[in-house]
C-alpha positions in Angstrom: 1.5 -6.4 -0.9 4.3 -7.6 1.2 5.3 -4.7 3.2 7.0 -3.3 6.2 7.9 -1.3 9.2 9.1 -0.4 12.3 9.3 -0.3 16.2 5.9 0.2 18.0 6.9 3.6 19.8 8.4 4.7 15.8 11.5 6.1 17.6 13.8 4.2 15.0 11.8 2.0 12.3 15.7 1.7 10.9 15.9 -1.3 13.6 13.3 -3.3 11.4 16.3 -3.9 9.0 18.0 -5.9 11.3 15.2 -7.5 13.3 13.4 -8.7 10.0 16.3 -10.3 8.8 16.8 -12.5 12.6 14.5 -15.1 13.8 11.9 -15.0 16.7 12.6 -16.2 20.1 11.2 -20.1 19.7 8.0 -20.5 21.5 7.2 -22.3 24.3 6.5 -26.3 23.7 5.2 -29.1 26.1 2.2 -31.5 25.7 -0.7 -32.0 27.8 -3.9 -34.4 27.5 -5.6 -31.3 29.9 -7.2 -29.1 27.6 -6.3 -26.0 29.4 -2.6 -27.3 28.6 -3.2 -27.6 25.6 -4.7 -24.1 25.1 -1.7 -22.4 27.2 0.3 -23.8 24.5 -1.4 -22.5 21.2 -1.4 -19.3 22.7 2.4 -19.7 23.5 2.7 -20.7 19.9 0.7 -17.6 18.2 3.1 -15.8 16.3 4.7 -12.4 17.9 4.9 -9.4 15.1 8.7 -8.3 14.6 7.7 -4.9 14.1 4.5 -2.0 14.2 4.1 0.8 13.3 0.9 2.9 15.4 0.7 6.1 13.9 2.1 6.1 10.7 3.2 9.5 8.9 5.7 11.2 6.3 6.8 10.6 4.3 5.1 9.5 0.9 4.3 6.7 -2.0 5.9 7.1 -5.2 3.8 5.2 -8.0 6.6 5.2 -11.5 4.3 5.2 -14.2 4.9 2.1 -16.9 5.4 3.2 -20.3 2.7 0.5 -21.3 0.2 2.6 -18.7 1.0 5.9 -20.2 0.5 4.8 -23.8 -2.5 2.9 -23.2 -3.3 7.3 -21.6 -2.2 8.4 -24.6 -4.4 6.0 -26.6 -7.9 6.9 -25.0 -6.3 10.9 -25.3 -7.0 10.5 -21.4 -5.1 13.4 -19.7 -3.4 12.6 -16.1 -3.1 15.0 -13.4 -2.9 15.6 -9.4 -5.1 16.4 -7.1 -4.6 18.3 -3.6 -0.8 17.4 -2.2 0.3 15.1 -5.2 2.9 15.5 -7.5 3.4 14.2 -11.0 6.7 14.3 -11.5 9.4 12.8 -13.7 6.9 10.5 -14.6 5.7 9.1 -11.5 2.9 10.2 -9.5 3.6 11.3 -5.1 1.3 10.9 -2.6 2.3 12.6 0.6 1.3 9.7 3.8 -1.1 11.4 6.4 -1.7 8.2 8.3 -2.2 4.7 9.5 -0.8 1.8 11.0 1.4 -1.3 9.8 2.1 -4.7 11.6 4.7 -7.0 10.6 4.9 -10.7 11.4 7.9 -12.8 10.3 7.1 -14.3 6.7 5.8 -17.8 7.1 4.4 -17.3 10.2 1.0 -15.8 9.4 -0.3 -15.1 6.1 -0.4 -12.2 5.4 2.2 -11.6 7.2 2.3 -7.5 7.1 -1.4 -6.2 8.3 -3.1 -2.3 8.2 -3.4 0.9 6.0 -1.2 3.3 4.5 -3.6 6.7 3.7 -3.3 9.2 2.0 -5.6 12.2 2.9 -6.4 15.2 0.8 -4.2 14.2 -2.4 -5.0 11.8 -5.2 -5.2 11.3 -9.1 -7.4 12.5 -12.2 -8.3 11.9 -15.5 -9.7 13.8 -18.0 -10.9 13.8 -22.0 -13.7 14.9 -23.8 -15.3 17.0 -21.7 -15.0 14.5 -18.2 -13.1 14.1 -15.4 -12.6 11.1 -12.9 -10.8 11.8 -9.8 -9.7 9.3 -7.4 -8.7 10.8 -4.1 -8.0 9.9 -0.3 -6.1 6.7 -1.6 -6.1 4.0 1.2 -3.6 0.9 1.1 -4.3 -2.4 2.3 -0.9 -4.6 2.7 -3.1 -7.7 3.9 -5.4 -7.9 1.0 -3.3 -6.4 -1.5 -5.9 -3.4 -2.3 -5.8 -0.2 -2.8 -8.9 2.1 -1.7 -10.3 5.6 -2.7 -12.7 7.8 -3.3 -14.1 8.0 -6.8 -16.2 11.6 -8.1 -16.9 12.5 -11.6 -16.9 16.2 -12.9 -16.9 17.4 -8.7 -19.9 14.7 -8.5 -19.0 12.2 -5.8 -19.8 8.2 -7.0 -18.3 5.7 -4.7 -16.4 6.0 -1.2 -13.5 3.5 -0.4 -13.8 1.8 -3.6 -11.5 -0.8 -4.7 -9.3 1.0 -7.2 -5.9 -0.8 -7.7 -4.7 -4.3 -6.8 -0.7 -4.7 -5.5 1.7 -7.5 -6.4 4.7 -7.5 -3.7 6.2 -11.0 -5.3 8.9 -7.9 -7.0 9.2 -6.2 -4.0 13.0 -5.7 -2.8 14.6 -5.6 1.0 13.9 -3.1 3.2 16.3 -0.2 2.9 17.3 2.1 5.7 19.6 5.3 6.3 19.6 8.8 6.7 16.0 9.0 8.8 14.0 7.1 6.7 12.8 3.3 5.8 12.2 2.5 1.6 9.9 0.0 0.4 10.7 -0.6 -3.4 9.1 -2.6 -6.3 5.5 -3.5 -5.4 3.6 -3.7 -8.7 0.2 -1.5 -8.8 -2.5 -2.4 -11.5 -5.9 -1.7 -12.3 -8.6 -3.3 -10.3 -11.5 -5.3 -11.5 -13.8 -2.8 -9.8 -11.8 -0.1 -11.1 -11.7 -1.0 -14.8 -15.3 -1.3 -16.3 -15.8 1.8 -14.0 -13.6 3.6 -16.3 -14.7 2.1 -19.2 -18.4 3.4 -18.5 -17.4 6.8 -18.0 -15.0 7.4 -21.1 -17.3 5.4 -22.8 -14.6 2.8 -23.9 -13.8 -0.8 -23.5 -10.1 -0.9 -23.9 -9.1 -0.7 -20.1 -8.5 -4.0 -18.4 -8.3 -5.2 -15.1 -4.9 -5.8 -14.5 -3.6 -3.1 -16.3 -0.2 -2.1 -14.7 0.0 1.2 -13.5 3.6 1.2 -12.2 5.9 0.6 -9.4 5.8 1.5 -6.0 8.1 3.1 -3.8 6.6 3.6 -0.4 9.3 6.5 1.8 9.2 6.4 5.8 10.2 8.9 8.5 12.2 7.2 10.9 13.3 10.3 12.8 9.5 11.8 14.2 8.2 10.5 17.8 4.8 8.8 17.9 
């Protein structure tokens, strides 16, 4: 997922728009047969990040549903709802952010080049039919492996902690946009995770979910305005 942020004491993460966008300072060069020389300049080399983020909070991740996603619901008479904080509405699903952290390096420097979570305490998605339901709750993202975590229970029966439930594709992801006390994040692609998937499958009793399957589009919303 190729994602974000902001200054390290969060006092304006709008200032990431600009700073992303320039180049780092060039790092120090020389040459030396000494090998203390030499180390001296790899670590003048590392990379610096152009932006972090330590205590990440507010404001949310919007997931818009794909109409391929809600058919393929529709299908398997699967039923989606919210758990705890999150909203369904106007067909995409809102996860309030509780917490976290985000580092960002300049692209090319470092791969990956954004690093930490995004979580999501106390809210999450379910499905039911027939009788079951799966929730997936406390969702957890990953920018540097592209992974989304969560906890997994069937019918109030817990089954897996921090599982791997969606993978993220940020090669559609647009610019950072800024303005009126927050930082946007738009066009990440979510889908359905290998672990995730035959998972399902068991439990419904099915085989028609696939890993891969996209869930929708992400739009991840940042308070820019709050002190650390």
């Amino acid at each position: 997922m190729s994602t974000i942020f902001s200054s390290r004491t969060r006092k304006t993460l709008a200032v990431v728009a600009l700073v992303a966008t320039t180049s780092l300072s060039a790092a120090a060069c020389g040459s030396s047969s000494d090998s203390s020389a030499a180390s001296s300049s790899t670590k003048a080399q590392a990379p610096k990040p152009v932006a972090a983020i330590d205590a990440l909070k507010g404001n949310d991740t919007q997931v818009t549903l794909d109409q391929g996603f809600v058919d393929a619901l529709a299908a398997l008479k699967l039923t989606p709802g919210t758990i705890g904080t999150a909203q369904l509405t106007e067909g995409a699903l809102v996860f309030p952010i509780t917490g976290g952290n985000v580092t960002v390096f300049k692209p090319g420097t470092v791969s990956p080049y954004v690093i930490g979570q995004i979580q999501h305490e106390g809210s999450g998605l379910s499905l039911a039919a027939g009788g079951t339901k799966v929730e997936l709750t406390n969702l957890n993202v990953d920018p540097g492996v592209s992974r989304v975590y969560g906890d997994v229970s069937v019918n109030g029966k817990s089954v897996a902690n921090s599982a791997y439930l969606f993978k993220l594709d940020g090669r559609t992801l647009k610019p950072l946009a800024t303005g009126s006390g927050t930082a946007t994040l738009e066009g990440t692609k979510v889908a359905i995770s290998p672990v995730a998937a035959p998972l399902l499958n068991q439990t419904f009793k099915t085989d028609a979910v696939k890993p891969g399957l996209l869930v929708g589009i992400a739009k991840i919303t940042v308070d820019t305005t709050s002190g650390d």
